[in-house]
C-alpha positions in Angstrom: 20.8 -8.2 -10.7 20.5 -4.4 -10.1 23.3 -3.1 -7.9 22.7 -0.3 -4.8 25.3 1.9 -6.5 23.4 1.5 -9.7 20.3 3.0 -8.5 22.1 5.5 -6.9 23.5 6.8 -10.3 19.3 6.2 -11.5 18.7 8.7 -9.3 20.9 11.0 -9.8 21.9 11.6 -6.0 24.8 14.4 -7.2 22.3 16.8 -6.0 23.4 19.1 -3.1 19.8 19.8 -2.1 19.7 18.1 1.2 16.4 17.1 1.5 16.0 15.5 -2.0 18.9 13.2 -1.3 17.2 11.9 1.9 14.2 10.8 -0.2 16.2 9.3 -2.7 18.0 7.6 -0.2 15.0 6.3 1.2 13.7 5.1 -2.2 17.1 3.2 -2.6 17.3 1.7 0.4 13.5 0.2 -0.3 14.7 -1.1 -3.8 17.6 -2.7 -2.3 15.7 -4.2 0.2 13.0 -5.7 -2.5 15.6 -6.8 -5.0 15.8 -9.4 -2.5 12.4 -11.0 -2.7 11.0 -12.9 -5.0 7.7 -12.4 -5.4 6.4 -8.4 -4.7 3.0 -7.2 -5.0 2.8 -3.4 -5.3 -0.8 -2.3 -4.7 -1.1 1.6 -6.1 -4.5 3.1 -3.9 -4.6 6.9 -5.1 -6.7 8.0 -7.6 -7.7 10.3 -10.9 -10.4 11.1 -12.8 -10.5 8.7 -15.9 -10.6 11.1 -18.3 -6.9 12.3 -17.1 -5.0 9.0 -17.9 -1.8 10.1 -18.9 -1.7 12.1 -15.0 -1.0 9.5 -12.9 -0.7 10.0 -9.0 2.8 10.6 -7.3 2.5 7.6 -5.2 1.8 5.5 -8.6 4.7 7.0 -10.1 7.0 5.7 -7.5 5.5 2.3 -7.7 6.0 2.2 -11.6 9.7 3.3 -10.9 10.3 0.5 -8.7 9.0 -2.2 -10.9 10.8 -0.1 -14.4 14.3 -1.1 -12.1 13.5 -4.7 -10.5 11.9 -5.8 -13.8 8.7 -7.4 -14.6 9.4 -11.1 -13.5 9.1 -10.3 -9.2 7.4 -7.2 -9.5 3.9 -6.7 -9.7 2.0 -3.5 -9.6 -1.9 -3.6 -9.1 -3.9 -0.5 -9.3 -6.5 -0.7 -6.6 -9.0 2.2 -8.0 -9.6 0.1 -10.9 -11.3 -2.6 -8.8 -14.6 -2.9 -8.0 -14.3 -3.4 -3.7 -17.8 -3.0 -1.9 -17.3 -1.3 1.7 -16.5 -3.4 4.7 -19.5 -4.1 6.7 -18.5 -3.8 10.2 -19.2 -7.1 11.0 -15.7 -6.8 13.8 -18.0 -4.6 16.1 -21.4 -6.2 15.6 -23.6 -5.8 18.8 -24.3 -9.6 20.0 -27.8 -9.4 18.8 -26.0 -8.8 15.3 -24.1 -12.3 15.7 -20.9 -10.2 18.0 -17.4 -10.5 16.2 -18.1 -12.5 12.9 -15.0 -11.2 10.8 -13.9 -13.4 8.9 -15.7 -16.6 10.5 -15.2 -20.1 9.0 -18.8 -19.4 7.5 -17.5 -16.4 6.0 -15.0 -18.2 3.9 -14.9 -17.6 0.1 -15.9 -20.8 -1.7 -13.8 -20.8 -4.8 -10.8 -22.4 -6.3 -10.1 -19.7 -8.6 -10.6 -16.5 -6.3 -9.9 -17.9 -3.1 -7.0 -21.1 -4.4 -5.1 -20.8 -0.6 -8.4 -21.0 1.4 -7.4 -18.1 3.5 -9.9 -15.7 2.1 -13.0 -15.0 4.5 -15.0 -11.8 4.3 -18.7 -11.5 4.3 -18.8 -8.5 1.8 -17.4 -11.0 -0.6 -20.6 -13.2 0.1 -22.8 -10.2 0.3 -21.6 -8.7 -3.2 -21.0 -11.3 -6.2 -19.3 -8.4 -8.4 -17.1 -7.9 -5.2 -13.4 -8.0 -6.4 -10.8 -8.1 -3.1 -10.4 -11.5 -4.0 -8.0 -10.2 -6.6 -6.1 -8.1 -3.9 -5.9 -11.5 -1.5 -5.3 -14.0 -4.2 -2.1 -12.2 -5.1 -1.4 -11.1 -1.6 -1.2 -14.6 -0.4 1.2 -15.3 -3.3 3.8 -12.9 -2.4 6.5 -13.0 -0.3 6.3 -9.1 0.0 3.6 -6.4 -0.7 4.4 -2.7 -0.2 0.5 -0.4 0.3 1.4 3.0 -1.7 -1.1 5.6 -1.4 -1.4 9.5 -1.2 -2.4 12.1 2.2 -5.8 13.6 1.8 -6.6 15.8 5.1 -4.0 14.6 7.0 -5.3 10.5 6.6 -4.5 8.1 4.0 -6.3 8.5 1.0 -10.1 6.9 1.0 -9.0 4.0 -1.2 -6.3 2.6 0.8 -8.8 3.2 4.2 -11.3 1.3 2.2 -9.6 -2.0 1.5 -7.5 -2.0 4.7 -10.6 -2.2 6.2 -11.8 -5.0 3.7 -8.9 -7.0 5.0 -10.0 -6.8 8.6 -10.5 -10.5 8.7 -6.9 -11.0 8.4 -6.0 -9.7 11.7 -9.6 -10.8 13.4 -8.3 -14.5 12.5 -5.2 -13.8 14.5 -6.1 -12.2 17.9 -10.2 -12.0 18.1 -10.7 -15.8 16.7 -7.2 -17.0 18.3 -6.1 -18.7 15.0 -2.7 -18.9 13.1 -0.9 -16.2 11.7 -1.8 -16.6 7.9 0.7 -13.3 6.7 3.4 -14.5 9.2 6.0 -15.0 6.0 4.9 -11.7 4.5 6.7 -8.4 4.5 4.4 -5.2 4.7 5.5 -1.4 3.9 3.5 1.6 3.5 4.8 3.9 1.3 2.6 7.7 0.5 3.4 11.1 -0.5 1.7 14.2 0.2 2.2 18.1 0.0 2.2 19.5 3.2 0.7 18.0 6.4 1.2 14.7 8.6 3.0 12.5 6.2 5.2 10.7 8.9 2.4 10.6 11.5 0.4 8.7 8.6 3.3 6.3 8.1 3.6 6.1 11.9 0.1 4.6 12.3 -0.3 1.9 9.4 3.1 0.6 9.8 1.2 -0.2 13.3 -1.7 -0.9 11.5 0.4 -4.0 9.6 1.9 -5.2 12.6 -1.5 -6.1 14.5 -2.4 -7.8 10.8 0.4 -10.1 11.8 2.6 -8.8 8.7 6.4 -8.5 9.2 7.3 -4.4 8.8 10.8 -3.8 7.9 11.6 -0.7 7.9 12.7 0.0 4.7 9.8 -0.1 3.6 8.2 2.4 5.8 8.3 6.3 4.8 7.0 9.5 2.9 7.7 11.9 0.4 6.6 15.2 1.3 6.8 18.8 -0.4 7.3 21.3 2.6 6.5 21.0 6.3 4.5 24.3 6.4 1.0 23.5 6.8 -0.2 26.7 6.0 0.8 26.3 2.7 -1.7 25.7 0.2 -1.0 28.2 -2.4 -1.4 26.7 -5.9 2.3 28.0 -6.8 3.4 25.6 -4.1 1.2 22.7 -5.6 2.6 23.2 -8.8 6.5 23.6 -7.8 6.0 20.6 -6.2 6.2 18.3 -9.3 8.8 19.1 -10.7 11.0 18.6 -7.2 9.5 15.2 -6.9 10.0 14.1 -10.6 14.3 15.1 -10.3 14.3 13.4 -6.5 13.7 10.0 -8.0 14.3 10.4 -11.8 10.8 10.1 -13.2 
């Protein structure tokens, strides 16, 4: 099993640049704490245009990096952008002459063995839309004993992606506290993990780590942070943009 003082000397922490060693020491302490579980689902949310394959997102990057030093047999990586997921529908904040709060409803419930095998999966989009595809997000979800949300800061939010299927899985947390039943993520670590270039990283962190606490999921937090370029918000000059890269590739030795 992969030491912490071997992925220390992975990454190279010899650097004196101060601020690239606390990232890398934040990336370490993360794979130290996953090396633990057993069974990790890391689900990759930011995006690129299809025709630029080989330029994969930051946030992707880090994902591939943790699963290139666990190994293949606890690690999986899916890539959310390549899934078909219809938008949520809203049905938490129906007016009462819509039916009220019908998230994820016993009605709602996904009837099939090979999408839905632990029963847990409820979601009326999945009803609404045969071609729907969460089911392969909660399917694998519900096998893990740990999944860890990457994504990227677009305007100061997470990135549309990861918005869009948090919102999908609404029905985990309506099931908890709206429909008063059990906790069905209550032996499930959470993390949010995202990097951006120059504007509200933390405060982005901040939020869905609270956002995967009312879900019901357990939040260590190790598994909780961001990689950003420079704190100045003001600066969006393409020379920054591309200098950026290159600082991110030596912090964690991509």
């Amino acid at each position: 099993m992969i030491t912490l003082k071997q992925i220390l000397n992975e990454l190279k922490l010899a650097s004196s640049d101060k601020e690239m060693d606390l990232y890398a020491r934040k990336f370490t302490k993360t794979v130290d704490y996953l090396k633990e579980k057993n069974n990790v689902l890391l689900i990759t949310t930011s995006n690129r245009w299809k025709g630029h394959s080989d330029d994969l997102p930051k946030s992707s990057l880090l994902a591939n990096k943790i699963k290139d030093l666990l190994g293949n047999e606890k690690i999986t990586v899916m890539d959310v952008t390549k899934l078909k997921i219809f938008q949520c529908e809203g049905n938490v904040s129906s007016s009462p002459k819509g039916g009220g709060n019908h998230c994820g409803v016993k009605d709602a419930l996904l009837k099939d063995d090979d999408k839905n095998p632990s029963g847990h999966h409820r979601c009326w989009a999945s009803l609404n839309n045969k071609s729907d595809e969460l089911w392969k997000v909660s399917k694998k979800l519900f096998e893990s004993d740990c999944v860890v949300f990457f994504g990227s800061i677009r305007w100061g939010q997470a990135n549309g992606v990861y918005q869009k299927l948090i919102e999908r899985l609404t029905w985990i947390e309506n099931r908890l506290h709206s429909l008063g039943e059990s906790n069905i993520v209550k032996n499930i670590d959470a993390g949010f993990i995202c990097t951006g270039q120059n504007w509200r990283g933390k405060q982005v962190v901040d939020v869905q780590k609270d956002v995967l606490e009312f879900f019901g999921f357990d939040t260590p937090k190790e598994l909780f942070w961001n990689w950003q370029y420079t704190d100045d918000e003001n600066d969006e000059s393409k020379r920054s943009y591309n200098k950026s890269w290159p600082v991110f590739k030596d912090t964690f030795s991509i």
